[in-house]
N, C-alpha and C positions, 0 to 999 in steps of 0.2 A: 504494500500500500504506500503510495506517494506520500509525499508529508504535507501535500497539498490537500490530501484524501483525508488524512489523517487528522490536520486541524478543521475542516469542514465536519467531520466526524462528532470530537471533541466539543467543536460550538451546539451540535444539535441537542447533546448529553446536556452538557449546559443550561439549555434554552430550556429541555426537559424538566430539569430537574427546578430550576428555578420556578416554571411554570406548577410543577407541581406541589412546588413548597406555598405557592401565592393563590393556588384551589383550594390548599387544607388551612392557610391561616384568613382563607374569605371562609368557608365553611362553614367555622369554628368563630367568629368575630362575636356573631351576633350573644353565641352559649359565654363567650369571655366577655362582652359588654356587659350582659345581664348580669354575672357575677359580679363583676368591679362595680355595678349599678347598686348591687345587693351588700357588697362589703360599705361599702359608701353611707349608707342609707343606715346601715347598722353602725353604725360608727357615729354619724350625724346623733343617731337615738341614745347611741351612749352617754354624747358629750352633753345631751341635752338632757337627759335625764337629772346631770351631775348642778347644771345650770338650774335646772327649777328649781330641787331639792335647796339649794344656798339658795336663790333669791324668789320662787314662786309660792315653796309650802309653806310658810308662815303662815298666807292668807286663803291660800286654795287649798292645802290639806297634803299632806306629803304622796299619797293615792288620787288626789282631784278631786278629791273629794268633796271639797267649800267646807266654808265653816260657816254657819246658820247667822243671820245678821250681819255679815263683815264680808267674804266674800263666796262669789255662786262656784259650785261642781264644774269641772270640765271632763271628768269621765264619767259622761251619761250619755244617755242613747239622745235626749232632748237637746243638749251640746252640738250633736252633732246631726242633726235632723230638723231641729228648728229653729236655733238661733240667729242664723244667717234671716232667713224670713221674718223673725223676732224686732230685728234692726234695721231690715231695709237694703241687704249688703247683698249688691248683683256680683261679685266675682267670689272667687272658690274662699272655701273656709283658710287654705291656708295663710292667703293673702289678708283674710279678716285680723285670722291671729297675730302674723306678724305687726300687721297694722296698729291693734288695739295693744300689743306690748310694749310698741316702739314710742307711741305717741300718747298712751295711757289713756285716760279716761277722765273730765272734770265732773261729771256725776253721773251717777247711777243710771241705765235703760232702765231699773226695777226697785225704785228707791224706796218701795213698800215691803221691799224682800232684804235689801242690801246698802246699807251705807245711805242714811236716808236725803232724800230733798237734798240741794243745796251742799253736799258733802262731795268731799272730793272719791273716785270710786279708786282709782288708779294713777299711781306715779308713772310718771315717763320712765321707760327703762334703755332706750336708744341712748347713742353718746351722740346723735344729731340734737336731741331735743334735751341734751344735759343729765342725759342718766349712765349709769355705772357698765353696758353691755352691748359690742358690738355687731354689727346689721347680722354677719355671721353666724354671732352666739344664738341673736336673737330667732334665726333661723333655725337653730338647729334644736330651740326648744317648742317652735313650730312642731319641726318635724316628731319629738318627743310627743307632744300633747295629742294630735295626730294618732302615733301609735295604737294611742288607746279605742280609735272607732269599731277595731274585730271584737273588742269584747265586751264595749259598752253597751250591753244589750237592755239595761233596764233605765226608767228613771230616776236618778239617786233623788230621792226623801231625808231631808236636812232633819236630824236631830238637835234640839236644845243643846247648847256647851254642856260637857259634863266632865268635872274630873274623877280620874279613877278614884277605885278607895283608896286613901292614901295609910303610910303604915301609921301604929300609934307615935314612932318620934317623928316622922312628917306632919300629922297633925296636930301637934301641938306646938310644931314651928312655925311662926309666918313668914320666915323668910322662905322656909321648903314649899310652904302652900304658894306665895306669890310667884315664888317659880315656875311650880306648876303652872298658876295661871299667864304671865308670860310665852311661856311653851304655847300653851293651847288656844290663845288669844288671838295671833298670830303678830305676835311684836315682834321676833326674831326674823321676822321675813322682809323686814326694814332696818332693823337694828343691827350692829355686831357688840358680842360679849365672848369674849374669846372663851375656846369652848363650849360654849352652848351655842351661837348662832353667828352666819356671816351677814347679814343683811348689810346693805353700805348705802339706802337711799336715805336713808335719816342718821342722823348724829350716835356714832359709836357710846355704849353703853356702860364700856367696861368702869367705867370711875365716877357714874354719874352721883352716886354717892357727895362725893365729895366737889367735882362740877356745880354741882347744882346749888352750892350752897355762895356762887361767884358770880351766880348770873345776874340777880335782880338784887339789887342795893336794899336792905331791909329786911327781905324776904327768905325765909328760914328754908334750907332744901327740901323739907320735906315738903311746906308749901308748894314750893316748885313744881316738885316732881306732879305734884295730885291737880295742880292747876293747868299743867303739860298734858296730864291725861284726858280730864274731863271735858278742858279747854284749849284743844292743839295749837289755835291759830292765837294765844294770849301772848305768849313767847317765842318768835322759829329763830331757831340757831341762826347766826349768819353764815351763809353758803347753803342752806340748805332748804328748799321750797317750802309753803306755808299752805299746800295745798295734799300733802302725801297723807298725814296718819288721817282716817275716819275721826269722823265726830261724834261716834256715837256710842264709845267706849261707857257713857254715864250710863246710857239703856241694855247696854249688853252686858256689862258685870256688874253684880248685888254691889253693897256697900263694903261686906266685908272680901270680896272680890278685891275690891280696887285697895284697901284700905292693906292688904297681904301684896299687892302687887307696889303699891310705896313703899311697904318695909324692904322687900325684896331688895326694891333699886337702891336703896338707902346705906343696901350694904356692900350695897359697888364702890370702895374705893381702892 
């Protein structure tokens, strides 16, 4: 054979095999897009999941639950069947969600159910609009809240707050008891107290104890703290919006509620 024969030969092997390597990687694109679509997507759920947990369960319930009074469920079947129609919103739910995280809420669609009249429902969480989490993060707890439509099959039915039984030396402490109610109130979904919560839209926690007794000329911290609760917009830190905590903290916790949730903070220094 010529070597003329020969590389003519060589180029066909070539052109074969090349050609054959560029059938099995068209073949196969679509099965490897849908997987890198699907690691993607799980990944997205991850980081989102990690995002609401620190800054959504405070107020929505670590599950989506809502918390009755303060803020509504997002893992229900109603969530995701009729809210869009609830508010008027022509494009898809996920666009709503981002929409409604990015740019929050100045009061309530349902202020007979949540954060009444006149109350602020939701802080801005975008870093366009002055909040702590970017268009990305935001999206990716989109896609988290999302997740939850395969299995939201019922309408969640809000229960009254309730704290567990607490043990006999929790109940006889009120700094244990205001804890509790912190926890469940959903103040840690705004607040940071290191180790117990990261929230970063309102004024860190960790020393308000002792804060709080520098704020108002006169005015004894514990004052502070009780008049910051039942009256958010009497005091706003400076840097920090005058429209984030509800107002309605007076009608949602008893007296001795609130009065366990001052000691608590009192003992932040």
């Amino acid at each position: 054979m010529s070597r003329f024969n020969l590389e003519i030969l060589l180029g066909i092997i070539l052109v074969s095999l090349t050609t054959a390597i560029l059938v099995y990687y068209g073949l196969n694109e679509q099965t490897r897009m849908a997987q890198a679509s699907e690691s993607q997507q799980a990944r997205a759920i991850e980081v989102g999941a990690g995002l609401f947990e620190n800054n959504c369960s405070g107020c929505h319930g670590i599950k989506g639950e809502g918390i009755l009074g303060l803020c509504p469920p997002l893992n229900d079947a109603g969530f995701f069947t009729n809210r869009m129609k609830e508010v008027g919103w022509s494009g898809s739910l996920e666009d709503y969600i981002i929409s409604t995280v990015s740019s929050g809420r100045a009061v309530s669609t349902r202020p007979d159910q949540y954060a009444g009249q006149g109350n602020p429902a939701m802080p801005a969480w975008s870093d366009q609009y002055g909040g702590p989490l970017r268009p990305d993060q935001i999206e990716n707890i989109a896609t988290f809240i999302l997740n939850w439509e395969a299995t939201a099959l019922e309408e969640v039915v809000l229960e009254e707050l309730a704290t567990p039984t607490p043990s006999p030396e929790e109940a006889d402490d009120p700094v244990s008891r205001g804890r509790r109610v912190y926890l469940d109130t959903g103040c840690g979904g705004c607040h940071t107290i290191e180790g117990l919560s990261a929230g970063v839209v309102g004024p860190n926690q960790a020393k308000v104890g002792s804060v709080a007794e520098t704020r108002v000329p006169g005015m004894s911290a514990e004052d502070y703290i009780l008049e910051s609760i039942i009256n958010p917009g009497a005091y706003v830190v400076e840097g920090y919006p005058d429209n984030v905590m509800p107002r309605n903290y007076s009608e949602l916790l008893s007296n001795d509620q609130v009065a366990d949730l001052v000691t608590f903070l009192l003992s932040l220094k």
